[in-house]
N, C-alpha and C positions, 0 to 999 in steps of 0.2 A: 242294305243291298242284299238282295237273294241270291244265298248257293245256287248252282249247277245247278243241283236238285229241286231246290224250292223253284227255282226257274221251271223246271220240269214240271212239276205237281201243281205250279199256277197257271202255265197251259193245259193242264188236264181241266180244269175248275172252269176256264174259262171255255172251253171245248165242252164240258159237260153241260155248259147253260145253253147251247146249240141243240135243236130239236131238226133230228133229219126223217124225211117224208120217206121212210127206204122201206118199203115192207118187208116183214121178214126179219127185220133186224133190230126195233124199236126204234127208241126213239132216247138218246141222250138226253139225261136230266139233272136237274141242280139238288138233286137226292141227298141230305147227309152222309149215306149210307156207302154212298158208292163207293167202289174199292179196286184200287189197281189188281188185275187177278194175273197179267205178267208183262212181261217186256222183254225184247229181244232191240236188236241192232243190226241194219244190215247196211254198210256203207255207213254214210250221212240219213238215213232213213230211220224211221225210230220204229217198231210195230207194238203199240200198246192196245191191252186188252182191259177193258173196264169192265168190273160185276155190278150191274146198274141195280142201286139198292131197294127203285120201287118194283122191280119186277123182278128182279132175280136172273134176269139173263145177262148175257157175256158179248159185250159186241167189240170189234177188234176193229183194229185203223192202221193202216200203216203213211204214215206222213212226213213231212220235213218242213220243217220251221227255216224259211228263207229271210234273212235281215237284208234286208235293202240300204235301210237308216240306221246307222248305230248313235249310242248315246249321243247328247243328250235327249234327244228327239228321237228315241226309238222308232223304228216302225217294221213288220214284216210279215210276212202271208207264210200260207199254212195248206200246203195240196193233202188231201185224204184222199186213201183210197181204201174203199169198205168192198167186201165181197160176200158173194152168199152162194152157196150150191145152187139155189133155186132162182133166185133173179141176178147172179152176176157181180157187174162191179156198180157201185155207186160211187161219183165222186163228188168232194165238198171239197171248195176252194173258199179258204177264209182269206180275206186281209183288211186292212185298217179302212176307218168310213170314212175317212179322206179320199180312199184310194178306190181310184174307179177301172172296172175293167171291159168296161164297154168297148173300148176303144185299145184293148191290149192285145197282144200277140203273144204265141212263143212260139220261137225258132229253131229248128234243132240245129245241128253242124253240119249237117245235111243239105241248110239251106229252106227245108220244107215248111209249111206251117199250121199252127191250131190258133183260128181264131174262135171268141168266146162270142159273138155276138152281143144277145142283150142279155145280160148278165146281172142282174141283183146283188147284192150280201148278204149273207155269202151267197155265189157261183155253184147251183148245184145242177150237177150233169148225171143223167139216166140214162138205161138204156142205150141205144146205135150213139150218139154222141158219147156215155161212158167209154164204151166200149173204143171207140175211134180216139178217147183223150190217150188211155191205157196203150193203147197201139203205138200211137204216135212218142208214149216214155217208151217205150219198150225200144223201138229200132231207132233210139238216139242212146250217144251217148254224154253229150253236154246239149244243153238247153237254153237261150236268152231269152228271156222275160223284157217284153217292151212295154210301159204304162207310163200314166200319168196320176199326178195326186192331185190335190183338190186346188192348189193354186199352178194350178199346172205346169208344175215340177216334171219334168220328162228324164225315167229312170233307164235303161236297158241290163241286167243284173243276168251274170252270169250264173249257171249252177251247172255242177256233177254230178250227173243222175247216175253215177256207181254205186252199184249196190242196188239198184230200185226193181232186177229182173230175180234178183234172190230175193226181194223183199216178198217181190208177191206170192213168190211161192210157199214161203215164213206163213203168210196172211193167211195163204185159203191153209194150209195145216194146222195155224193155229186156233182158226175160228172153225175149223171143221171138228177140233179135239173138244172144242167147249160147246159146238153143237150136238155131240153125242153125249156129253156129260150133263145136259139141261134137261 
């Protein structure tokens, strides 16, 4: 069974085999070399910074690892949110390849909602939809997650998005520290 940690550091691994289309910011790689270059916490939010070891650049994330399924049958999704001075937010929505989000919502308490439309694995949103996912965390403050899994298991999964307005602001200072230091 793996620590907290290794728990941690096997998310990084398995995030790092993920290659995102984001310009500006590389591209995540299954590098050797890679290297956590920091970490903070904000809420349930986690903001890590990878030193991606084939280029040498620093690209940041701020995310939250949502379990749905607990043991035995783990399963759970992964929202990123990437930023850049120059093009913004980028977001990557990971979750399990049983689990489809075509057909998924989220709700806030609000009542309001973001649907994903046609959505692949991962769920990668640019630009006016980044930007409109981002909006829609920001002026909530809990969240449900409506989907289904591949034998159509029908979930609806609470979360607390506290923490996730101090996150972003964590994200753009701390990829803005490693943008001037590259």
């Amino acid at each position: 069974m793996l620590s907290k940690s290794g728990k941690c550091l096997f998310c990084i691994v398995i995030a790092s085999s993920l290659m995102l289309p984001f310009e500006g910011a590389g591209a995540r790689s299954t590098h050797p070399d890679n290297k956590v270059a920091d970490f903070e916490r904000s809420g349930a939010w986690e903001i890590w910074c990878i030193k991606l070891g084939d280029t040498g650049e620093t690209i940041c994330d701020l995310n939250l690892v949502i379990v749905y399924k607990p043991h035995p049958d783990f399963r759970a999704m992964i929202p990123r949110v990437y930023w850049s001075e120059a093009h913004g937010y980028f977001i990557e929505f990971e979750y399990e390849r049983q689990t489809g989000l075509s057909s998924a919502h989220l709700e806030a308490g609000s009542g309001e909602k973001f649907v994903f439309g046609d959505c692949d694995r991962p769920c990668l949103l640019g630009g006016r939809e980044a930007r409109a996912f981002v909006a829609f965390l920001e002026n909530s403050s809990t969240l449900k997650i409506h989907f289904s899994d591949y034998i159509f298991q029908d979930f609806s999964v609470d979360v607390d998005l506290d923490g996730f307005r101090e996150g972003l602001e964590l994200l753009k200072r701390m990829q803005a520290r490693f943008r001037r230091v590259q």
